[in-house]
C-alpha positions as protocol buffer text, in pm:
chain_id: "A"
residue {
  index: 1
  type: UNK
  ca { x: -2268 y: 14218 z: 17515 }
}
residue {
  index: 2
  type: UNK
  ca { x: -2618 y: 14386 z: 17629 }
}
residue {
  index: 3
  type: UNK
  ca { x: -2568 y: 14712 z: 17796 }
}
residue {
  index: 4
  type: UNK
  ca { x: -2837 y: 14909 z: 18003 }
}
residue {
  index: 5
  type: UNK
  ca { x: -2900 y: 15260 z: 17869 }
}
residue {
  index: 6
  type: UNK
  ca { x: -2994 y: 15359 z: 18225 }
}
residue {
  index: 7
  type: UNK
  ca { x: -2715 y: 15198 z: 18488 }
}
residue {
  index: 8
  type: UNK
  ca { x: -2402 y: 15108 z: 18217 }
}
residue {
  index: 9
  type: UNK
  ca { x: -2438 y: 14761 z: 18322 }
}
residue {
  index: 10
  type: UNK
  ca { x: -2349 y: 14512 z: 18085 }
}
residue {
  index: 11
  type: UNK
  ca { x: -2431 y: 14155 z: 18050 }
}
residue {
  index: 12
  type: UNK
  ca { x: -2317 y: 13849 z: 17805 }
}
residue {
  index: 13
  type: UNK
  ca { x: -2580 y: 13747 z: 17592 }
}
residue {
  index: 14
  type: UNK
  ca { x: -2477 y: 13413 z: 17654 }
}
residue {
  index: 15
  type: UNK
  ca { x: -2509 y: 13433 z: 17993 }
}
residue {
  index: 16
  type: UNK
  ca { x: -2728 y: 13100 z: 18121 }
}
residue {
  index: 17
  type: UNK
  ca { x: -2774 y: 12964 z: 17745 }
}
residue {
  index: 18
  type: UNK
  ca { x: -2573 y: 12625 z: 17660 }
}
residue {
  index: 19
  type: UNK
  ca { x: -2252 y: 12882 z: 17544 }
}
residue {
  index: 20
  type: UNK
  ca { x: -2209 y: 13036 z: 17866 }
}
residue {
  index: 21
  type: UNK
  ca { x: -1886 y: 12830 z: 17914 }
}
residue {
  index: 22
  type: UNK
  ca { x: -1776 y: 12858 z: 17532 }
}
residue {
  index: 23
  type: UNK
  ca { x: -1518 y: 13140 z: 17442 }
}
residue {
  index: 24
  type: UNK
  ca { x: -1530 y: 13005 z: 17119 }
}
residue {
  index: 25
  type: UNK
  ca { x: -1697 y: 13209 z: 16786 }
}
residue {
  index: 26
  type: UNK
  ca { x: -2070 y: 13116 z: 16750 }
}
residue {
  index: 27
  type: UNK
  ca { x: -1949 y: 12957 z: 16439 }
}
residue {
  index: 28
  type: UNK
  ca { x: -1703 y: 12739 z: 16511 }
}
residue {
  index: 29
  type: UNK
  ca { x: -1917 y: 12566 z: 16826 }
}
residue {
  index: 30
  type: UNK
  ca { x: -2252 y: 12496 z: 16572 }
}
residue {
  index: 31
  type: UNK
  ca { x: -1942 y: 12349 z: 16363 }
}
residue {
  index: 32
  type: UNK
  ca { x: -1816 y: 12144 z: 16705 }
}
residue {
  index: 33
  type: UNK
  ca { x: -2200 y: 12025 z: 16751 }
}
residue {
  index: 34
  type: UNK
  ca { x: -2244 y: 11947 z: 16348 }
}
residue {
  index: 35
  type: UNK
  ca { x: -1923 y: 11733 z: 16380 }
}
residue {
  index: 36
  type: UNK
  ca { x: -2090 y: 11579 z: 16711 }
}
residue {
  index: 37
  type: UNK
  ca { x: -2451 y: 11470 z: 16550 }
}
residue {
  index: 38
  type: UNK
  ca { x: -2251 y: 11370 z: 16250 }
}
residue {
  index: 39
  type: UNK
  ca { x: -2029 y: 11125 z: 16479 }
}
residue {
  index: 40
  type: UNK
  ca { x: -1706 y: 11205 z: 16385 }
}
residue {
  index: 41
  type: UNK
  ca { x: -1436 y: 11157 z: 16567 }
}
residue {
  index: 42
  type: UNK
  ca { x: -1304 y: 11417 z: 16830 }
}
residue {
  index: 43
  type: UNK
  ca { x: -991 y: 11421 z: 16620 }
}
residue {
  index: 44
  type: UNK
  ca { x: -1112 y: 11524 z: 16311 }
}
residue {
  index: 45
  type: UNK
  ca { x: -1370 y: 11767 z: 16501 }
}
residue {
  index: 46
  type: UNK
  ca { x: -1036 y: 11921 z: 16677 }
}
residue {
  index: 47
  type: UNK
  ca { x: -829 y: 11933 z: 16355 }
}
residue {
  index: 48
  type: UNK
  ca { x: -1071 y: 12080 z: 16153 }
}
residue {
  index: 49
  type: UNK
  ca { x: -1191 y: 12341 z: 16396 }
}
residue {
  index: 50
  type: UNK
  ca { x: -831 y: 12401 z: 16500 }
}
residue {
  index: 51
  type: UNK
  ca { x: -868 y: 12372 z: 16880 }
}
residue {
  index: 52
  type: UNK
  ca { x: -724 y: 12192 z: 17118 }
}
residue {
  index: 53
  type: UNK
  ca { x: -775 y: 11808 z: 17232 }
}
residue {
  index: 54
  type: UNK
  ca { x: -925 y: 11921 z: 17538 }
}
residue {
  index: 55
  type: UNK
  ca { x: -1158 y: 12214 z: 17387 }
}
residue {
  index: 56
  type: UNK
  ca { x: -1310 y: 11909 z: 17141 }
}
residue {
  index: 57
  type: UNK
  ca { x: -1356 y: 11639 z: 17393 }
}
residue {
  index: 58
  type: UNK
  ca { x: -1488 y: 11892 z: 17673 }
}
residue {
  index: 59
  type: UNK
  ca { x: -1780 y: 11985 z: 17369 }
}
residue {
  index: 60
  type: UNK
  ca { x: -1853 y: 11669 z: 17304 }
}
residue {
  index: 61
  type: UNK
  ca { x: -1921 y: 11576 z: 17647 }
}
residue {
  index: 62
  type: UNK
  ca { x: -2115 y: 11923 z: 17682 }
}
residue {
  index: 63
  type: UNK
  ca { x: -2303 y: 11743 z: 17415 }
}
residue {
  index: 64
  type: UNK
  ca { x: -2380 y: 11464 z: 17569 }
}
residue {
  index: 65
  type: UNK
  ca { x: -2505 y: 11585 z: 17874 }
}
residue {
  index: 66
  type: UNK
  ca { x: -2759 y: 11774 z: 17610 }
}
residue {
  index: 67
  type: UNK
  ca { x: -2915 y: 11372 z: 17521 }
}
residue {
  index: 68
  type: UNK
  ca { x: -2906 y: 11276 z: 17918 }
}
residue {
  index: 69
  type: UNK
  ca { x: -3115 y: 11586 z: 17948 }
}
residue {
  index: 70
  type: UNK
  ca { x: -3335 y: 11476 z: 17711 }
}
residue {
  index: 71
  type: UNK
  ca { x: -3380 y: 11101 z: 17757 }
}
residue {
  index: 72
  type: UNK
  ca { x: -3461 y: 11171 z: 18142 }
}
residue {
  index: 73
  type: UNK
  ca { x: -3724 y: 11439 z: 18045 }
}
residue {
  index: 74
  type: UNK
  ca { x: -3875 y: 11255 z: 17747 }
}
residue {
  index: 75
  type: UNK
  ca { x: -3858 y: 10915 z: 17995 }
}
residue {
  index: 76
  type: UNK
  ca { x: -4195 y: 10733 z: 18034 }
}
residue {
  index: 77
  type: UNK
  ca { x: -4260 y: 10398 z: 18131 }
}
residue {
  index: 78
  type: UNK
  ca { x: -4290 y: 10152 z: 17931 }
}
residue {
  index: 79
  type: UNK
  ca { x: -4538 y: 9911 z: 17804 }
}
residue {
  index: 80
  type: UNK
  ca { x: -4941 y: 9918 z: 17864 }
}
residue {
  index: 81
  type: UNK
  ca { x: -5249 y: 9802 z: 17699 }
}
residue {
  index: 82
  type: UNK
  ca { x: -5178 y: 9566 z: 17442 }
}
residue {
  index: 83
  type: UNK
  ca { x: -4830 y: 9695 z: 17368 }
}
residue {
  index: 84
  type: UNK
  ca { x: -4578 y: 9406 z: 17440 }
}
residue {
  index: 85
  type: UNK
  ca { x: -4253 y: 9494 z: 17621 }
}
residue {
  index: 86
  type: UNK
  ca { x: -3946 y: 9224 z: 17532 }
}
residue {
  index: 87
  type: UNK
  ca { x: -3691 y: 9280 z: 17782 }
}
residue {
  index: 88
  type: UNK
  ca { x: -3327 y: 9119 z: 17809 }
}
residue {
  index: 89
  type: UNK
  ca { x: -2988 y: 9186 z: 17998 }
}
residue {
  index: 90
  type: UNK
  ca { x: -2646 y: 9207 z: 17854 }
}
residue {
  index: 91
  type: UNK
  ca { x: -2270 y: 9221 z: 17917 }
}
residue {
  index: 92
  type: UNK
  ca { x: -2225 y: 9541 z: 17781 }
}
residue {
  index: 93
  type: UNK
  ca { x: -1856 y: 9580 z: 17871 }
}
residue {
  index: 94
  type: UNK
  ca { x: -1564 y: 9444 z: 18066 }
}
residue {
  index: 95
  type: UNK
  ca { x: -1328 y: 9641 z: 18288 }
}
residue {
  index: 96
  type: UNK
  ca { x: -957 y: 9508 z: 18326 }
}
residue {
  index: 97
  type: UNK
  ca { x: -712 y: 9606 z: 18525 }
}
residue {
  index: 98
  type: UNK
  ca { x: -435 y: 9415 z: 18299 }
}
residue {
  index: 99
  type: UNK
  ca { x: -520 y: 9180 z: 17982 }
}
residue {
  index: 100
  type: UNK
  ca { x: -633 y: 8852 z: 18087 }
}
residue {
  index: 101
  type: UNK
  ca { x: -733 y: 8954 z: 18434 }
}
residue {
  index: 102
  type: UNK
  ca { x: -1080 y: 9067 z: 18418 }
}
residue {
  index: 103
  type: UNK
  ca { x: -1187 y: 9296 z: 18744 }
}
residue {
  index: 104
  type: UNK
  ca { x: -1543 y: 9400 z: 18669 }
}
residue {
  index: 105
  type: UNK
  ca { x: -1876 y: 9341 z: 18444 }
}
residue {
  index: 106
  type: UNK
  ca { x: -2091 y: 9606 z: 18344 }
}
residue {
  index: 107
  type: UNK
  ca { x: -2436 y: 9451 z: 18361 }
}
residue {
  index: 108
  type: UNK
  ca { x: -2723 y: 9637 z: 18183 }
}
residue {
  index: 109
  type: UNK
  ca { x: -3104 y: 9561 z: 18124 }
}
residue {
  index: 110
  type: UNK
  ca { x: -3274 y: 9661 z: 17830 }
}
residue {
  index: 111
  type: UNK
  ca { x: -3651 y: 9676 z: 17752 }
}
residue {
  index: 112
  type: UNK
  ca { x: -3779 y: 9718 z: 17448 }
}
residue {
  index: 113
  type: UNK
  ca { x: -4118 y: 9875 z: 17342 }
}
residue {
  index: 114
  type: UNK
  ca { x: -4237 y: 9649 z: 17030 }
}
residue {
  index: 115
  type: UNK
  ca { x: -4595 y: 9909 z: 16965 }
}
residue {
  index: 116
  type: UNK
  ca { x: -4399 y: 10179 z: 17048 }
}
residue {
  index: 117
  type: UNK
  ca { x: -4040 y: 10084 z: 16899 }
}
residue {
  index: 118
  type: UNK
  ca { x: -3794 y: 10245 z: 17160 }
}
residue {
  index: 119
  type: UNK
  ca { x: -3639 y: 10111 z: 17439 }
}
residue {
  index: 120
  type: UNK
  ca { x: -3431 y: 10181 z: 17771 }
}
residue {
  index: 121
  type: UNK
  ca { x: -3117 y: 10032 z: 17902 }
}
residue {
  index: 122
  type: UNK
  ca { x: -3080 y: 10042 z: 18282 }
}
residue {
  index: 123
  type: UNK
  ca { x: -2704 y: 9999 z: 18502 }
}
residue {
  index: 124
  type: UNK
  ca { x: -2761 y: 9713 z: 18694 }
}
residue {
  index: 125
  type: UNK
  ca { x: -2542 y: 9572 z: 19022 }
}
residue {
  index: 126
  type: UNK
  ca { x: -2612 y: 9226 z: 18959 }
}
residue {
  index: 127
  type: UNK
  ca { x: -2845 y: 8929 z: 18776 }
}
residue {
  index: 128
  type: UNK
  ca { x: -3046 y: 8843 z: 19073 }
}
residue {
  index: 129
  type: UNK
  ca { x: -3412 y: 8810 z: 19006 }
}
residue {
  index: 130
  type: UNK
  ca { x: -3479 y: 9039 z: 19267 }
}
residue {
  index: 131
  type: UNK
  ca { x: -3265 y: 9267 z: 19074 }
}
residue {
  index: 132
  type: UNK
  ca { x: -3414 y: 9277 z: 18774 }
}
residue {
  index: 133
  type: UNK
  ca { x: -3788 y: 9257 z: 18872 }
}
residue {
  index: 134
  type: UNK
  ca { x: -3721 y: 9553 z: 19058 }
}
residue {
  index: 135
  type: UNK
  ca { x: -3572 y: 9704 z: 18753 }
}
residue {
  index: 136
  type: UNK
  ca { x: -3926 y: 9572 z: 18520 }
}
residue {
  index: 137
  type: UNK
  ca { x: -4146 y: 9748 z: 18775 }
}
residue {
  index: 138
  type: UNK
  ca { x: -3961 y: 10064 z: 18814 }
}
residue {
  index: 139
  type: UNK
  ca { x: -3968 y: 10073 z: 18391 }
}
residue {
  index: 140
  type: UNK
  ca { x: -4296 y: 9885 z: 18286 }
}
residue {
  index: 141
  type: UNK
  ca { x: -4658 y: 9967 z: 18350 }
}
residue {
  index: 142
  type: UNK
  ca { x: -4890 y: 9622 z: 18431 }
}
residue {
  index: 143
  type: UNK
  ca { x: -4766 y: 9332 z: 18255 }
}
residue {
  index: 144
  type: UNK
  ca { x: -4824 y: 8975 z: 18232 }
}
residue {
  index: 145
  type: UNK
  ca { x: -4491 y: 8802 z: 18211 }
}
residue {
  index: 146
  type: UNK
  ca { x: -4352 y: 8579 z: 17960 }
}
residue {
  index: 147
  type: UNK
  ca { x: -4072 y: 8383 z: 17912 }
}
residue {
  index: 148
  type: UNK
  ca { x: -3901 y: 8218 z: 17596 }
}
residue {
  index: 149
  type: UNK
  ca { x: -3601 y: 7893 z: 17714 }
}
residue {
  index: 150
  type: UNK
  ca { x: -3271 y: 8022 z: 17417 }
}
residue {
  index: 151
  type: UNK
  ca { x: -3157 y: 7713 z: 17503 }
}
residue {
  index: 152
  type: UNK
  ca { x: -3425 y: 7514 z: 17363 }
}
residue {
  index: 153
  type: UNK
  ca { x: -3603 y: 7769 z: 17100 }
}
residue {
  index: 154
  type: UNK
  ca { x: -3571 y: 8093 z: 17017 }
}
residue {
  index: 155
  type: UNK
  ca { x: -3955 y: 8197 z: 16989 }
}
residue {
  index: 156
  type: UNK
  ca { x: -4161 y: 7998 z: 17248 }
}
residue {
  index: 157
  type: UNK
  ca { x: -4389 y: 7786 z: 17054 }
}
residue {
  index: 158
  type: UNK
  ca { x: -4671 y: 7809 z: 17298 }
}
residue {
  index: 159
  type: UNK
  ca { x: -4703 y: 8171 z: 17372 }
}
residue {
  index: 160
  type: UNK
  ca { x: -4494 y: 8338 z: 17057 }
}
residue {
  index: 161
  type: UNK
  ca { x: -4328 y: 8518 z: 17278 }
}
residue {
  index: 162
  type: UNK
  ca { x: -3956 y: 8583 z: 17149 }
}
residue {
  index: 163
  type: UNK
  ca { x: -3646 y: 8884 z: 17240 }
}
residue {
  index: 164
  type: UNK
  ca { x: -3595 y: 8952 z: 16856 }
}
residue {
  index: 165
  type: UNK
  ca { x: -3680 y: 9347 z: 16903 }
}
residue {
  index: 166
  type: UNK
  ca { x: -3464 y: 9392 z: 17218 }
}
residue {
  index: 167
  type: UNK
  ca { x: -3178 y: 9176 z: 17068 }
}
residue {
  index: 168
  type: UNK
  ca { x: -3186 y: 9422 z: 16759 }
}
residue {
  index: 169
  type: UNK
  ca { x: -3214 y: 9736 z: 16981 }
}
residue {
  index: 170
  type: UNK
  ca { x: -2932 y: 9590 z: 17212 }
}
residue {
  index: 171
  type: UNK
  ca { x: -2740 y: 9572 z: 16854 }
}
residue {
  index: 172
  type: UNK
  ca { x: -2807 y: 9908 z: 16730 }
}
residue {
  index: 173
  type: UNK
  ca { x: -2641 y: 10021 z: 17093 }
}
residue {
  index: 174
  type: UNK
  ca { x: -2317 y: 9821 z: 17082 }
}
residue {
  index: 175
  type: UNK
  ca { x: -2265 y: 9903 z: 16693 }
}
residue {
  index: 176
  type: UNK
  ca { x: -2265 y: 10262 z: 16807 }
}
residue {
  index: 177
  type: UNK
  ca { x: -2000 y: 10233 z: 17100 }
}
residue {
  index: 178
  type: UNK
  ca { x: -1799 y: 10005 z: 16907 }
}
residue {
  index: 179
  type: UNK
  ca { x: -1765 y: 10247 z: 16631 }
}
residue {
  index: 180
  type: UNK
  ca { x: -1657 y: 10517 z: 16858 }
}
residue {
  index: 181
  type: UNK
  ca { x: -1385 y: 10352 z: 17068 }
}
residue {
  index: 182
  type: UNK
  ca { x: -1329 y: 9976 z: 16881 }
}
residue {
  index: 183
  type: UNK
  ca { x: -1315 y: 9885 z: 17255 }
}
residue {
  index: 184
  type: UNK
  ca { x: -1583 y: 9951 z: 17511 }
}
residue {
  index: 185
  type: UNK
  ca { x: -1320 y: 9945 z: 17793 }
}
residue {
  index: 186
  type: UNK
  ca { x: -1320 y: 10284 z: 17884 }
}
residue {
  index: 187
  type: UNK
  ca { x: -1690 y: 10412 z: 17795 }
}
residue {
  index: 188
  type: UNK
  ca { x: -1855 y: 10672 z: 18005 }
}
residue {
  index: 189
  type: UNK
  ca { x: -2228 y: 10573 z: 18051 }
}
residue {
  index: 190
  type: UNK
  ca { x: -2285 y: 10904 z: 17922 }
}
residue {
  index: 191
  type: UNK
  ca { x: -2182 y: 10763 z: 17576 }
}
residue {
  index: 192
  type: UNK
  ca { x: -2436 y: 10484 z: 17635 }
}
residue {
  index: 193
  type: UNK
  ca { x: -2670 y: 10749 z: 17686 }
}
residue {
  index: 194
  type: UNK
  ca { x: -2579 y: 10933 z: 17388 }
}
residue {
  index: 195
  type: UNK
  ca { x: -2642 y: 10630 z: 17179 }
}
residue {
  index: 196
  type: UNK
  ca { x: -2982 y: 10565 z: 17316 }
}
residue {
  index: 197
  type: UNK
  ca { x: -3065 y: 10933 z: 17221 }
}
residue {
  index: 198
  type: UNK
  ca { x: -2947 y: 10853 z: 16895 }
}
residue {
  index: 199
  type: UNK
  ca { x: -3181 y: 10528 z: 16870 }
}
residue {
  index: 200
  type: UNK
  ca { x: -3467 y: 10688 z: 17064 }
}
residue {
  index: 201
  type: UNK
  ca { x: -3478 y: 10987 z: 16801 }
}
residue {
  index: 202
  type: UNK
  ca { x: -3429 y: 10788 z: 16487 }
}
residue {
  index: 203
  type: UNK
  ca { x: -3098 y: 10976 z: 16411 }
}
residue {
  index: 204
  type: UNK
  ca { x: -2981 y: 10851 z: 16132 }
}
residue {
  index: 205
  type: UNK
  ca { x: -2636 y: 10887 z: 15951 }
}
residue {
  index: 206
  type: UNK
  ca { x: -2824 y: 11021 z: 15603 }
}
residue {
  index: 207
  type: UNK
  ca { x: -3043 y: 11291 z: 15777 }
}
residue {
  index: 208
  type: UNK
  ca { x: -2714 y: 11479 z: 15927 }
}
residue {
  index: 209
  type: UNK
  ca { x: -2937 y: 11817 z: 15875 }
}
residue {
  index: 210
  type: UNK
  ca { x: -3272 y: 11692 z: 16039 }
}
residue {
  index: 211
  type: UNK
  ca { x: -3084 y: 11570 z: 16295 }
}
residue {
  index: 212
  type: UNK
  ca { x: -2855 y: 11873 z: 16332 }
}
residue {
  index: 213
  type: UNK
  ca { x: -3200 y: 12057 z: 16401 }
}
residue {
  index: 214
  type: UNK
  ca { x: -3352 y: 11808 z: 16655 }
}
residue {
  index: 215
  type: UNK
  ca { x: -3050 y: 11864 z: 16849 }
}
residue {
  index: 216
  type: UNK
  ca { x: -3054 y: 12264 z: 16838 }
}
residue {
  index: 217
  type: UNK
  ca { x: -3389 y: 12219 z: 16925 }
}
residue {
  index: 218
  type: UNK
  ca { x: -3302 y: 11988 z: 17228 }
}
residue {
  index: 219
  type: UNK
  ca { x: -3048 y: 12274 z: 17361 }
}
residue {
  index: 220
  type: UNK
  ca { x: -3310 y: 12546 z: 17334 }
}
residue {
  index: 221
  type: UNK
  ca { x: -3566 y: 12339 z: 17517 }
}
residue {
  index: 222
  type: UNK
  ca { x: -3316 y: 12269 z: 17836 }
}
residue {
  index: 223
  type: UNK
  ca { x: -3159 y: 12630 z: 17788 }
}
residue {
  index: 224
  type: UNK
  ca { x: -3505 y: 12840 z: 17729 }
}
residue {
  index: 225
  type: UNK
  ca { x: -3435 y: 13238 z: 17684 }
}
């Protein structure tokens, strides 16, 4: 608590940082956020910490608002001169009402930066072509399009032009949600963005500390004081 020497006012020095909410210890929330980055599950995180079910999911969501943040103010468009842009929709995952009776599809785009190596998935309604061309030219800079057949080769043997990079990216995605909830049933697109933040900042599992730091880094930059 700052107090004023001159009026007795006092004010939390947390007050509009990312632990105005947080009436936990200092320590125990970097702990929450190491457990986060580290991607372990909320149940460990709450056991260990010793809070409550709610306390560790609410965090954790805090958390991932923290890589939405970030992947809409890093966002550029992709593509230009002679970078090539592979770009590919998926079924990322099915909503049911009961098993066997499927009610939705969650379509998403993905694009794919193969000079730059990151990518971009996009929500969208449907697989119309109108659809997703509006979806290229909202993410891609000029291009000149091409196409490869899957049905008849996997790299076009005319033009080399193939979805390998986009496929893998798309993989490195799905590996991620399927790790976290074995089914991708009830996934919050905010967990789709926090495994795109994950991809797009090279996070990986053996550089827990670097990317510990990244991501403190990340809050101070959206919570400036």
């Amino acid at each position: 608590i700052w107090r004023c020497n001159s009026c007795s006012k006092t004010i939390s020095i947390r007050k509009d940082t990312f632990l105005e909410k947080c009436h936990l210890t200092v320590f125990t929330l970097f702990q929450i956020i190491a457990d986060f980055i580290s991607e372990l599950p909320v149940t460990c995180s709450m056991s260990w910490n010793n809070i409550s079910n709610d306390t560790a999911i609410q965090w954790y969501e805090y958390c991932r608002e923290i890589c939405s943040v970030m992947l809409l103010k890093d966002k550029k468009k992709l593509g230009g001169l002679n970078h090539t842009v592979q770009v590919d929709e998926s079924l990322l995952f099915k909503k049911k009402y009961e098993v066997g009776r499927m009610v939705d599809k969650f379509w998403v785009i993905g694009f794919y930066d193969v000079t730059q190596k990151n990518g971009y998935l996009q929500h969208i309604t449907d697989r119309k072509a109108e659809t997703l061309e509006a979806a290229i030219i909202e993410n891609k800079l000029g291009y000149i399009h091409g196409t490869v057949n899957h049905s008849q080769n996997f790299v076009d043997p005319v033009s080399g032009v193939c979805t390998n990079s986009v496929e893998a990216f798309w993989s490195r995605i799905k590996r991620r949600l399927k790790y976290k909830s074995g089914s991708c049933g009830n996934m919050k697109w905010s967990h789709i963005d926090e495994a795109m933040y994950r991809d797009y900042y090279d996070m990986k599992c053996e550089n827990s500390w670097e990317n510990f730091q990244t991501f403190i880094k990340h809050i101070a930059e959206i919570y400036p004081q």
